[in-house]
VOLO-842548 format. One record per residue: residue number from 0; residue in one letter; chain; x, y, z of N, C-alpha, C in turn. Coordinates in pm, 1 decimal, padded with zeros to 6 digits, always signed. Each point is the difference from the previous one (the first is absolute). Layout:
<torpas>
TORPA   n res chain      npx      npy      npz     capx     capy     capz      cpx      cpy      cpz
TORPA NUM   A     A        X        Y        Z        X        Y        Z        X        Y        Z
...
</torpas>
This chain:
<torpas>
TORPA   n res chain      npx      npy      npz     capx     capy     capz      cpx      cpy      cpz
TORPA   0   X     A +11327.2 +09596.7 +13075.3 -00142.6 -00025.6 -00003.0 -00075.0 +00131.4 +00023.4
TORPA   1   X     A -00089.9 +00018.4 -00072.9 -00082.0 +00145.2 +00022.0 -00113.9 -00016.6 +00111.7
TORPA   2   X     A +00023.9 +00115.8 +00091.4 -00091.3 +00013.6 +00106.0 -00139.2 -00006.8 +00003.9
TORPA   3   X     A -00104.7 -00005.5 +00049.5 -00100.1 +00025.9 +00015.8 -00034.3 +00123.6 -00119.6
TORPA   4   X     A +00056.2 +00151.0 +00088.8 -00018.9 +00097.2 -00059.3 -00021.1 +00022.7 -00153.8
TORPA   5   X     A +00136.7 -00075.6 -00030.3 +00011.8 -00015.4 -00167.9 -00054.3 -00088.0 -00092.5
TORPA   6   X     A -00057.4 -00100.4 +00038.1 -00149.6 -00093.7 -00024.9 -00060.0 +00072.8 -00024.8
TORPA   7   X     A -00098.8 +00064.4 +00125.9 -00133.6 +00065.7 -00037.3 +00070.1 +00100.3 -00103.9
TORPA   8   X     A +00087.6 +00098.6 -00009.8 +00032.7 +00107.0 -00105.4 -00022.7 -00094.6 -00136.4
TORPA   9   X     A +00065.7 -00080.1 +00013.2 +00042.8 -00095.5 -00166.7 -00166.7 -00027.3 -00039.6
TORPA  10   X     A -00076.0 -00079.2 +00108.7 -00134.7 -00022.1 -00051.6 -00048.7 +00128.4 -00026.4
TORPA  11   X     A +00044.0 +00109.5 +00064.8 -00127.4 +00117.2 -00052.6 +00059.5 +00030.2 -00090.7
TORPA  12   X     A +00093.2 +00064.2 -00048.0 +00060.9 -00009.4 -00107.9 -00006.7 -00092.6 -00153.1
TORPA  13   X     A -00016.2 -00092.0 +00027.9 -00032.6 -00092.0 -00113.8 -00189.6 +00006.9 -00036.1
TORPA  14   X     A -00040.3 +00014.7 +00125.0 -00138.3 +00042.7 -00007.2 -00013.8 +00151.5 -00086.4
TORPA  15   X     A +00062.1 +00071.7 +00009.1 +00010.4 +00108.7 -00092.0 +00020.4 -00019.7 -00159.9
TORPA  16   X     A +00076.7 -00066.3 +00038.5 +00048.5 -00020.0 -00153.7 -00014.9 -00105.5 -00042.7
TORPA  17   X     A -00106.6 -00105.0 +00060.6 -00127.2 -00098.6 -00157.4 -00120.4 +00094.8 +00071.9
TORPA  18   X     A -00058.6 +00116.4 +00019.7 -00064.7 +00093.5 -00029.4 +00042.4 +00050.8 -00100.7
TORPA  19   X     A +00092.9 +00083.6 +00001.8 +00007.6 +00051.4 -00156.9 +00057.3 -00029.6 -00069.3
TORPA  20   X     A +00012.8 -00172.6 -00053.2 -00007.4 -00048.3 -00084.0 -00144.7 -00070.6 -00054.9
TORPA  21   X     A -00076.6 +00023.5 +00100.7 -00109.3 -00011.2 -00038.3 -00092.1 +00098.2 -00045.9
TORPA  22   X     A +00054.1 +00113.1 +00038.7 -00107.0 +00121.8 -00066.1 +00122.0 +00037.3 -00112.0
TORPA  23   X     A +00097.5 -00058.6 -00045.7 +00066.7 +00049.8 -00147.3 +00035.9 +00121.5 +00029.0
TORPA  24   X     A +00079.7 +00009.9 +00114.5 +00112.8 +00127.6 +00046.5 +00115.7 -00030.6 +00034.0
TORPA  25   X     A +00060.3 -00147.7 -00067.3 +00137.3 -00058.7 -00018.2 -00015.9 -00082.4 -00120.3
TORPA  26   X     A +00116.5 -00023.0 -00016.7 -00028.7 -00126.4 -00123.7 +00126.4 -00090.0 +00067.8
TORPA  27   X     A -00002.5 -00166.0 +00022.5 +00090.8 -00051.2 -00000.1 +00076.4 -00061.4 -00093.7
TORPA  28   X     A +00116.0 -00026.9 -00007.0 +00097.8 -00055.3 -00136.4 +00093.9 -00118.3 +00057.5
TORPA  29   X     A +00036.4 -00066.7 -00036.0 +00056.9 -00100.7 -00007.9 +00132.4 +00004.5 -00037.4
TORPA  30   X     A +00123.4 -00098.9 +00017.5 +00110.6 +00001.7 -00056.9 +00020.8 -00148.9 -00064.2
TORPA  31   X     A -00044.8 -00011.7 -00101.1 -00018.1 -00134.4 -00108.9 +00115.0 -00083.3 +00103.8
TORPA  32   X     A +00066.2 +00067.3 -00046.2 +00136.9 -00118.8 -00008.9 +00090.1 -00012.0 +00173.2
TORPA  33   X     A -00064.3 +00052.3 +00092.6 +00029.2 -00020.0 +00118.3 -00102.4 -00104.5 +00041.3
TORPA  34   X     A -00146.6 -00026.9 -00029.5 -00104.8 -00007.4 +00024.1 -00011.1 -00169.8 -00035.5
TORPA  35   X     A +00061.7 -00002.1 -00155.3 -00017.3 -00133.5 -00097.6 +00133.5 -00060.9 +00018.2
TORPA  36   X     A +00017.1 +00006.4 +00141.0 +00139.9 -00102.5 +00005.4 -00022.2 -00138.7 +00151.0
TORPA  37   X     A +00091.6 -00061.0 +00003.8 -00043.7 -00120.7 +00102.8 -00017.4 +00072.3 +00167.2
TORPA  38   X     A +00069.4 +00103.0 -00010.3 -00010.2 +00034.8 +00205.3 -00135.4 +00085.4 +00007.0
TORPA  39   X     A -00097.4 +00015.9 -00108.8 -00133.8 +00066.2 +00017.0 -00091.5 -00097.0 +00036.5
TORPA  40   X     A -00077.9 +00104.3 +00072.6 -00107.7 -00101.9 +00052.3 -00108.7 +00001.3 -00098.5
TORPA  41   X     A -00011.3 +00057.5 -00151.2 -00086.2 -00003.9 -00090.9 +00041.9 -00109.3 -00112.0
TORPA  42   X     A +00096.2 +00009.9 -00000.8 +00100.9 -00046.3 -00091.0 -00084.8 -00201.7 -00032.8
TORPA  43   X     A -00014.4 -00020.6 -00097.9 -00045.1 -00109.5 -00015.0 +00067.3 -00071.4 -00150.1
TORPA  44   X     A +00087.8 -00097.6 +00026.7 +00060.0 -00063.5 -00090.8 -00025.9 -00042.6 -00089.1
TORPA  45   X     A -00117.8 -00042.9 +00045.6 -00088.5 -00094.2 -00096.6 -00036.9 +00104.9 -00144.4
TORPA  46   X     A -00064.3 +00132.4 +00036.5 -00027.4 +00097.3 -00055.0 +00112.4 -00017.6 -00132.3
TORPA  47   X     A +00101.1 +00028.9 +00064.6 +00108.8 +00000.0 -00093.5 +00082.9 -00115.2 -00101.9
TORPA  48   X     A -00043.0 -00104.1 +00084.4 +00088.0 -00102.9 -00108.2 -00110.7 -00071.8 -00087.9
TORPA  49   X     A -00124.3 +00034.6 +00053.4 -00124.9 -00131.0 -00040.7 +00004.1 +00070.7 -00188.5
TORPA  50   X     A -00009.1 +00149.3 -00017.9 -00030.9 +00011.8 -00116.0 +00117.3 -00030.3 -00085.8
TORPA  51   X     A +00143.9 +00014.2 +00000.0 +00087.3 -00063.9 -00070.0 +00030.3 -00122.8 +00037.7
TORPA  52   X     A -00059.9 -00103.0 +00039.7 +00004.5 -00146.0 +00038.0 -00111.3 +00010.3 -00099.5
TORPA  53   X     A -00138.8 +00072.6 -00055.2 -00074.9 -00040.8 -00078.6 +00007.3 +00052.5 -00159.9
TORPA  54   X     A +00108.0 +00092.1 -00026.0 +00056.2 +00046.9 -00108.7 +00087.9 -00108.3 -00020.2
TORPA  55   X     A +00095.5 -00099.8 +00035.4 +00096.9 -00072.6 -00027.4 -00070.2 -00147.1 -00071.2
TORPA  56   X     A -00084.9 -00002.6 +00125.1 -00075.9 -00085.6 +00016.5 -00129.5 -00045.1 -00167.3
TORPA  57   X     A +00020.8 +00131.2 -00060.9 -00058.5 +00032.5 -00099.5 +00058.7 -00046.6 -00141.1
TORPA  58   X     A +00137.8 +00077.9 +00055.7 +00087.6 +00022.0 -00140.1 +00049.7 -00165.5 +00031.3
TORPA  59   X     A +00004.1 -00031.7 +00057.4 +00078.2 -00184.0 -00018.3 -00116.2 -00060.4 -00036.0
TORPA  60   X     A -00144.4 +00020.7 +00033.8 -00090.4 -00059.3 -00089.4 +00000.4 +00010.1 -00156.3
TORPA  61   X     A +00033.9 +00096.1 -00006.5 -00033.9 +00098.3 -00152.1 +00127.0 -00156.4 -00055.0
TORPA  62   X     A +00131.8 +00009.3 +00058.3 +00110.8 -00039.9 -00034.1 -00022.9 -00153.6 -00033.0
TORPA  63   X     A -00086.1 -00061.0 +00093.7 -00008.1 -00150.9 -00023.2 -00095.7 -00032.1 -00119.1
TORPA  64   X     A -00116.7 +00104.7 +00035.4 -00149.2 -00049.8 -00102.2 +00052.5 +00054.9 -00146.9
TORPA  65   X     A +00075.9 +00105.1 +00009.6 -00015.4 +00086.5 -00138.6 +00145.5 -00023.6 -00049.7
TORPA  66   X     A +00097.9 +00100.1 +00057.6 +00116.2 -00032.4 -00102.0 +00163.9 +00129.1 +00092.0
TORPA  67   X     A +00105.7 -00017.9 -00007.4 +00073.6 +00081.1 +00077.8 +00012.6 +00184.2 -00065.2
TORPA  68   X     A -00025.9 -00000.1 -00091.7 -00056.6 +00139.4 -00067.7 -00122.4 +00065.2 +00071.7
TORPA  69   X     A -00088.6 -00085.0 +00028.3 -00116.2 +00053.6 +00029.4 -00017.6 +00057.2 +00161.0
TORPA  70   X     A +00044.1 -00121.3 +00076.2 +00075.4 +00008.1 +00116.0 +00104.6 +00107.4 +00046.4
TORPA  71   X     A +00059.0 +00008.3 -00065.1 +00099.8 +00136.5 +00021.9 -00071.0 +00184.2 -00040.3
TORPA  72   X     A -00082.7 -00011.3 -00099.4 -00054.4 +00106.6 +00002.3 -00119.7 -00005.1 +00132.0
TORPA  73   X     A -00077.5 -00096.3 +00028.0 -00044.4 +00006.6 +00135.3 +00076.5 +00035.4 +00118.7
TORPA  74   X     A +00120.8 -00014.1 -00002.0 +00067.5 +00015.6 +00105.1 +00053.5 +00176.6 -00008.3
TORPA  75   X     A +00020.0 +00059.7 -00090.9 +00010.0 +00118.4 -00056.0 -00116.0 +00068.9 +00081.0
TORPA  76   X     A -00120.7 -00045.7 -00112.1 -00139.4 +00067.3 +00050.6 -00059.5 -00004.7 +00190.7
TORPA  77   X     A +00039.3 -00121.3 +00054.7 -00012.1 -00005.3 +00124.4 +00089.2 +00122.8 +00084.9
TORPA  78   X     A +00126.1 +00025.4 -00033.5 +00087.9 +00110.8 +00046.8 -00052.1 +00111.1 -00005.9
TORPA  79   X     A -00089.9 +00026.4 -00147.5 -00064.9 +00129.8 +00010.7 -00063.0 +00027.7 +00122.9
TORPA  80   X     A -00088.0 -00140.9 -00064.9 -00164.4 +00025.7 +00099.4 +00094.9 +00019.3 +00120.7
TORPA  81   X     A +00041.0 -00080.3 +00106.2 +00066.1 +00016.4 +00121.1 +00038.0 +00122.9 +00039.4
TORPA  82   X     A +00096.9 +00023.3 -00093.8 +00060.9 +00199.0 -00034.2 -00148.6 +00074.0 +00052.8
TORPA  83   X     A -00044.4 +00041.8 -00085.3 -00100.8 +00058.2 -00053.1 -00171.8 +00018.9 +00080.8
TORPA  84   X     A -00029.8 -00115.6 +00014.0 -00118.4 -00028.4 +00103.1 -00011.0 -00074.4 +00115.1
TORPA  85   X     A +00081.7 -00150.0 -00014.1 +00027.1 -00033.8 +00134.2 +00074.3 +00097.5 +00118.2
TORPA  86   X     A +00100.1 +00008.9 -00052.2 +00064.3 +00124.1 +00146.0 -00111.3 +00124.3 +00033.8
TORPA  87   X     A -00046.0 +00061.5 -00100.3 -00112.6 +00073.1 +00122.6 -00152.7 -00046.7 +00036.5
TORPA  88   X     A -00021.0 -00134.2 -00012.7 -00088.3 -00031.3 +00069.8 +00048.4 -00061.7 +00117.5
TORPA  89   X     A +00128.8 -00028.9 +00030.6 +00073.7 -00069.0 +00160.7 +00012.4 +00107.8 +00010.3
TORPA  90   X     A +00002.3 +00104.1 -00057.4 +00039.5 +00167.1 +00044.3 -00177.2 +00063.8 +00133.7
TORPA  91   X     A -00060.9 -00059.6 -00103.9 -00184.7 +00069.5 -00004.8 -00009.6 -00092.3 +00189.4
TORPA  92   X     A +00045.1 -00130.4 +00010.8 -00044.9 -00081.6 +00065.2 +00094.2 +00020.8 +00114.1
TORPA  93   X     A +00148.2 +00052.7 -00011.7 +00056.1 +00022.1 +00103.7 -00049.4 +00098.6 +00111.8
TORPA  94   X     A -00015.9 +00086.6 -00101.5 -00054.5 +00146.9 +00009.4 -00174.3 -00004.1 +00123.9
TORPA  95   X     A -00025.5 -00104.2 -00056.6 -00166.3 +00014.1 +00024.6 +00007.5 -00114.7 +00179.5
TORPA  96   X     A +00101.3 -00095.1 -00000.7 +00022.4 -00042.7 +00115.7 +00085.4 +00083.2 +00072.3
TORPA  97   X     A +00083.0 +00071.6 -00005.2 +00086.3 +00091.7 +00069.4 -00087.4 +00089.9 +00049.6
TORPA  98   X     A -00082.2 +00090.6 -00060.4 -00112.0 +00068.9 +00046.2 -00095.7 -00072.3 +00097.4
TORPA  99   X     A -00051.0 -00090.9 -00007.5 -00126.1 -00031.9 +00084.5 +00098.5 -00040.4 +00114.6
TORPA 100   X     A +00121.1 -00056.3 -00031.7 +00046.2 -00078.9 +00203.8 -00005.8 +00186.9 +00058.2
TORPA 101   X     A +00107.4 +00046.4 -00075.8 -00015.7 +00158.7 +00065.4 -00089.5 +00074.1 +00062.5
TORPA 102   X     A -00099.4 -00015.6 -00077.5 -00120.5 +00069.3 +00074.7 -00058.3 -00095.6 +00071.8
TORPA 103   X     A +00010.8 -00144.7 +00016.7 -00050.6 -00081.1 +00083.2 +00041.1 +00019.7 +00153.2
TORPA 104   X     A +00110.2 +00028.6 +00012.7 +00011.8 +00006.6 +00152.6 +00148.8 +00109.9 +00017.0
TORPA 105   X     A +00038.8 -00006.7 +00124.4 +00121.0 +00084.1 +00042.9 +00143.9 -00057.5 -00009.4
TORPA 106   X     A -00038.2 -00141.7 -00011.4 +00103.0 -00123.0 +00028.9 +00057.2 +00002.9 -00146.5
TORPA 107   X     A -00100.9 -00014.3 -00119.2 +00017.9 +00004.1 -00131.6 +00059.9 +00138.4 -00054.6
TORPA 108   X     A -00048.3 +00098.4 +00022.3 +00067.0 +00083.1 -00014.3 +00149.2 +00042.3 +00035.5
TORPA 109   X     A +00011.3 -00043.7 +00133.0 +00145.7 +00024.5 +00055.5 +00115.1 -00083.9 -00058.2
TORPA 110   X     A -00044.5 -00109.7 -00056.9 +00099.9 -00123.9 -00047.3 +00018.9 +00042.9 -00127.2
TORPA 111   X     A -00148.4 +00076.3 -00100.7 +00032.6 +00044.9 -00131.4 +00127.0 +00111.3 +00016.4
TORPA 112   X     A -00027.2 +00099.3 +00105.0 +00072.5 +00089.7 -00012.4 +00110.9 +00004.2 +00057.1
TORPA 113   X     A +00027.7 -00101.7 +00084.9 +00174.2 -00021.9 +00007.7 +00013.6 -00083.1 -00073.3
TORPA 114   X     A -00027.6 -00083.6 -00091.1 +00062.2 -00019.2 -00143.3 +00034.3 +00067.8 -00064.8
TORPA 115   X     A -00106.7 +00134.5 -00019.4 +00069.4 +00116.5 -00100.1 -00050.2 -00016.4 -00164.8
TORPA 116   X     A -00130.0 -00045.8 +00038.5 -00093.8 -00055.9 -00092.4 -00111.8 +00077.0 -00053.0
TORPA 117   X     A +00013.3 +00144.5 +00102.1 -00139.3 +00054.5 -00047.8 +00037.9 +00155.9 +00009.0
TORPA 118   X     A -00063.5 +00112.4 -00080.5 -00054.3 +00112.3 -00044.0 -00065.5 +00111.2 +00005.9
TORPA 119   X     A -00045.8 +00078.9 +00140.7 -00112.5 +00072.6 -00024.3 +00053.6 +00159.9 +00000.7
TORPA 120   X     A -00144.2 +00027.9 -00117.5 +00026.0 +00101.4 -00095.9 -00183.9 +00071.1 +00067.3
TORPA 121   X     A +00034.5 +00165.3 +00012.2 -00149.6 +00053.9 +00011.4 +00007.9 +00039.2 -00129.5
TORPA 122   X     A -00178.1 -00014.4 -00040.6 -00035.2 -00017.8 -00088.0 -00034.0 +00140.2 -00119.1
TORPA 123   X     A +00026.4 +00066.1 +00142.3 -00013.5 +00154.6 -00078.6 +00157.9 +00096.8 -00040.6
TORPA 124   X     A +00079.1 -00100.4 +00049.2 +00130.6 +00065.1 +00026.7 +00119.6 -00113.7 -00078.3
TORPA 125   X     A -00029.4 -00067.3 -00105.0 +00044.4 -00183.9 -00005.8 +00156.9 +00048.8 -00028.5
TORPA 126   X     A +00042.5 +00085.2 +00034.5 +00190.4 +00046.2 -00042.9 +00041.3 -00052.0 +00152.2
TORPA 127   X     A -00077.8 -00006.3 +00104.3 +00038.1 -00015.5 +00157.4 -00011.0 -00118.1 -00010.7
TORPA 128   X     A +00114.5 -00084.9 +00050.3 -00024.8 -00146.5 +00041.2 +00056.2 -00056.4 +00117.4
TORPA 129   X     A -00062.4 -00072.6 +00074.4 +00087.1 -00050.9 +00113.4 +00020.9 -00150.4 -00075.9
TORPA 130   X     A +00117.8 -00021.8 +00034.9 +00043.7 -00191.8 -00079.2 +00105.1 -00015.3 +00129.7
TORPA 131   X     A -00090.7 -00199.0 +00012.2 +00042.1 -00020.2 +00099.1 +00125.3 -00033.5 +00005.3
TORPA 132   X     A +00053.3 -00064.4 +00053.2 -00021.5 -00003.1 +00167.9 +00075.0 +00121.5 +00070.6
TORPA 133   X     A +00076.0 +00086.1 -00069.1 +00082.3 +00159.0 +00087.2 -00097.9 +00100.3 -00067.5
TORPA 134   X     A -00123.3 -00021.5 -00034.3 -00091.2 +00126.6 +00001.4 -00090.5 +00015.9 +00137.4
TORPA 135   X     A -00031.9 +00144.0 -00000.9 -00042.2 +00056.6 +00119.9 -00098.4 +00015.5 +00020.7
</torpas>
């Protein structure tokens, strides 16, 4: 359990740094695929299964109303779209909840980063990176 001492350090410390992430003298990054899995605390399922539950959901319409030709190239075209635009908008949305718990508090941050979920890069220097959770 961390002491007293190392509390207040961690809060001033984290106080440093959503300062300059707020004046755009870090940039934070994400790790998709540590981030978009079930032991994250961003991680939302629903995100993930609702749009191919509504691509399937599509192509078996296509299949009943229209015909099994028509249906199967829907099911084709749904893979794209999924490929293609669905994965980086659960990408855009992971991304955009992973960020706000982070800068929301110390608690959020510490759980992102012993997951090993997050990135920071200065913004003038972006070849330097600390990635968590054994960066310094």
């Amino acid at each position: 359990m961390a002491t007293k001492g190392e509390k207040r350090r961690d809060r001033a410390l984290y106080g440093r740094l959503i300062e300059s992430y707020q004046a755009d003298r870090i940039s934070i990054f994400i790790d998709f695929d540590r981030l978009n899995a079930s032991k994250s605390p961003v991680f939302s399922p629903w995100g993930n299964v609702a749009p191919l539950l509504i691509i399937l959901l599509l192509a078996t319409g296509a299949m009943v109303l229209l015909d099994l030709l028509l249906s199967t190239l829907a099911i084709a075209l749904g893979v794209l779209v999924y490929l293609f635009l669905v994965r980086s908008w659960i990408s855009q949305r992971v991304y955009r909840r992973a960020i706000d718990a982070a800068t929301d508090n110390l608690h959020n941050w510490s759980v992102l980063w012993k997951l090993g979920g997050l990135v920071l890069t200065l913004n003038y220097m972006s070849k330097t990176r600390c990635v968590s959770p054994d960066g310094d």
